[in-house]
C-alpha positions in Angstrom: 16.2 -6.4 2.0 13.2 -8.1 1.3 12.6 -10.7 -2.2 10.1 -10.3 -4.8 8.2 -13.7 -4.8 5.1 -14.8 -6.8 2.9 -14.0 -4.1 1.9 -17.1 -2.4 4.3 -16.9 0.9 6.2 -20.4 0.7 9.2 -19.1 1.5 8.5 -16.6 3.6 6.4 -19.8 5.8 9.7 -21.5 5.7 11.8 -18.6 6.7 10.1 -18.0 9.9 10.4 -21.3 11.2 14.9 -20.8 11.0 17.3 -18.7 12.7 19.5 -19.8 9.7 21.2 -16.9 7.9 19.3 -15.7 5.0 21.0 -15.2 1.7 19.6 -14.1 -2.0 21.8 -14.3 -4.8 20.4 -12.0 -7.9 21.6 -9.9 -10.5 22.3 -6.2 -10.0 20.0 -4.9 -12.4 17.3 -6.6 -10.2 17.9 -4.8 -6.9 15.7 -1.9 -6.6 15.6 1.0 -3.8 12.6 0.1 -2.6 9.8 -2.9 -2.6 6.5 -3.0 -0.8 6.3 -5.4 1.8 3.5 -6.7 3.8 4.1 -7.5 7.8 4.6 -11.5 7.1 7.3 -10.7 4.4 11.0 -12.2 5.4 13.4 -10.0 4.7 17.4 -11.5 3.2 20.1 -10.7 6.1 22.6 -10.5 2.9 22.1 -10.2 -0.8 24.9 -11.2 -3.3 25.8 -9.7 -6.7 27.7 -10.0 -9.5 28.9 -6.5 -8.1 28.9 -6.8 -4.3 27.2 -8.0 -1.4 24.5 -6.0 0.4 24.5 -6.6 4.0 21.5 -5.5 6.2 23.3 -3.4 9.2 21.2 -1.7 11.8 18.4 -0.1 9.8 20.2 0.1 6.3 21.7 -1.7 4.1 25.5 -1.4 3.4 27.9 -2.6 0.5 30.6 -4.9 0.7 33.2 -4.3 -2.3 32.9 -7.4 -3.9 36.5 -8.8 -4.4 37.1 -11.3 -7.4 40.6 -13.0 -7.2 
């Protein structure tokens, strides 16, 4: 689950240097199936939704049901 960034790597410089959890927030029209990435890209270990929560397991991705009370 990588990001789509303007191409100059700031965040992925910052990401390496943390073990911190990596969330991205976005809408769903925004997610895509699939998005080049190059071998320094970071990838998100969750991305949240307005219509779930996409969390990296294994080698896929899986959906949480996204639960508004």
């Amino acid at each position: 689950m990588n990001r789509k960034g303007r191409g100059q790597g700031y965040y992925d410089r910052f990401l390496s240097k943390t073990d911190a959890y990596k969330v991205g927030v976005c809408f769903e029209l925004q997610m895509v199936n699939q998005l080049r990435s190059k071998p320094h890209d970071i990838p998100m270990d969750m991305v949240i939704t307005e219509k779930g929560i996409y969390k990296k397991r294994g080698l896929g991705i899986n959906q949480v049901p996204l639960i508004v009370k």
